[in-house]
N, C-alpha and C positions, 0 to 999 in steps of 0.2 A: 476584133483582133487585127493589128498591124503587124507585119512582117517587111522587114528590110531586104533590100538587095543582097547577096551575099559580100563577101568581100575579104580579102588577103593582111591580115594581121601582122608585121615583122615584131616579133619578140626581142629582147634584149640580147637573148644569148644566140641569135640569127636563127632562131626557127621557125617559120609560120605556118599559121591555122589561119582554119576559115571562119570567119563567123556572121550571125544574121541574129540580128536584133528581129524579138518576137515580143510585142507589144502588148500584154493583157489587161484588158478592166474586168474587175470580177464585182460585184455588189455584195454577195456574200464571201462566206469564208469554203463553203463546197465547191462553188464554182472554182472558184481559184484553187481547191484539192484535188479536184480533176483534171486540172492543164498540170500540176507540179510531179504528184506524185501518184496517179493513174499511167500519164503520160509520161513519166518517168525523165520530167523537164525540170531541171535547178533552176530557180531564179536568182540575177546577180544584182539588181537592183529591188527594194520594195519600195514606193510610196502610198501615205494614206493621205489622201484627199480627204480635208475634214473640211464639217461643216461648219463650223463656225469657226470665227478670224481667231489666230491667238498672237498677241502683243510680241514680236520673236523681240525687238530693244528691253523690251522687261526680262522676256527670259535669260536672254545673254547675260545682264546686267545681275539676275537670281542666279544664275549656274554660277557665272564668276565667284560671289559670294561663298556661297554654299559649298562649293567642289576644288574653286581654283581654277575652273577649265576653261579658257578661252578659244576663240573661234579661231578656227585657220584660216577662214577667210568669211568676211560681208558684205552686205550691199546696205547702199543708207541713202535714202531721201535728206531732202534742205535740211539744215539744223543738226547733222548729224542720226540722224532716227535711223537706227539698222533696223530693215525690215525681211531681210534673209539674213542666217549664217549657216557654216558650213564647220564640221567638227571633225578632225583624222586623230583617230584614237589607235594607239597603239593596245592591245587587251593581249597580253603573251604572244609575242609576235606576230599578232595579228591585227591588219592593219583593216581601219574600219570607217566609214565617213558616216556621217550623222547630220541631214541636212534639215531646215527648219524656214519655212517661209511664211507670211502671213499672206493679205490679198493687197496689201500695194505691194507685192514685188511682184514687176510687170502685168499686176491686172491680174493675175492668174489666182486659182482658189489656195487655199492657204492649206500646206501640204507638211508632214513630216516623211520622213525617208530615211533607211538603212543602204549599205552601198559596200560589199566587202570591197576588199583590193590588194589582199594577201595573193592571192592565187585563182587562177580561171579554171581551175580546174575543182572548186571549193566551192561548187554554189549554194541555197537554200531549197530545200525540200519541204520543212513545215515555219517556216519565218512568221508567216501569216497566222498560226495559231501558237506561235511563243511569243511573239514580241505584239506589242499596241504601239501606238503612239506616247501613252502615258505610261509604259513601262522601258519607255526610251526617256524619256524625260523624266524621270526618276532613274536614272545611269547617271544621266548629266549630269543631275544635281547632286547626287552622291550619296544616294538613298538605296541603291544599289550597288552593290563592290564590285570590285575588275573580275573576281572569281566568279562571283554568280552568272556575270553577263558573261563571261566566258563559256560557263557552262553553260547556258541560253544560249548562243550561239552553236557549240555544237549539237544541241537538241535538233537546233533549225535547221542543221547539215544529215542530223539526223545518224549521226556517231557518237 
């Protein structure tokens, strides 16, 4: 486990918090239910480090098709080959990122990720046992509706 230095947050409307990044790997899904909700700690980012590569230039290329949803932002090798992208999804005003890497983006293992950013004060409680990687990517591709994953979403806040 890594923990950050603390630090002084300005908010928009001038108020600030404190905050300190806590950095967990968990291999199962207990471990990681014991730092969340034992310890009574929301998570605001989730990644899963998978093991095996997934094609993220196909999946954009599939999601588009399929959903209409394009990325907010990518990264691309020669030739154009996007090998990360990054998704801000609005889901009833709530606002969500959905990020997708393989392992040529910068070397690293090729990861899916949830990322709220409606509110810091709305973190996840059980994320790790509602959401997968493959039931994010079936969102994307529209095999899932904006209600369901709404309602998945508050499952993971746990309201």
């Amino acid at each position: 486990m890594r923990i950050s230095n603390p630090q002084t947050i300005p908010q928009s409307d001038g108020i600030r918090y404190w905050t300190s990044v806590i950095q967990a790997r968990a291999s199962t899904k207990s471990a990681l239910n014991n730092i969340l909700t034992n310890g009574s700690h929301p998570c605001w980012a989730l990644y899963w480090t998978l093991k095996e590569d997934i094609d993220v230039h196909t999946l954009v290329s599939e999601i588009k098709e399929l959903s209409g949803l394009a990325p907010s932002s990518s990264s691309g090798l020669g030739g154009g080959r996007i090998v990360s992208a990054e998704y801000t999804i609005d889901v009833n005003n709530e606002r969500i990122r959905i990020f997708l890497s393989g392992s040529e983006f910068k070397r690293m293992s090729p990861a899916v990720g949830l990322i709220p950013e409606s509110s810091i004060d709305k973190g996840f409680y059980f994320a790790h046992e509602i959401f997968s990687p493959d039931s994010i990517l079936s969102f994307l591709r529209g095999e899932i509706s904006r209600q369901e994953f709404r309602t998945m979403l508050q499952k993971a806040r746990g309201t």
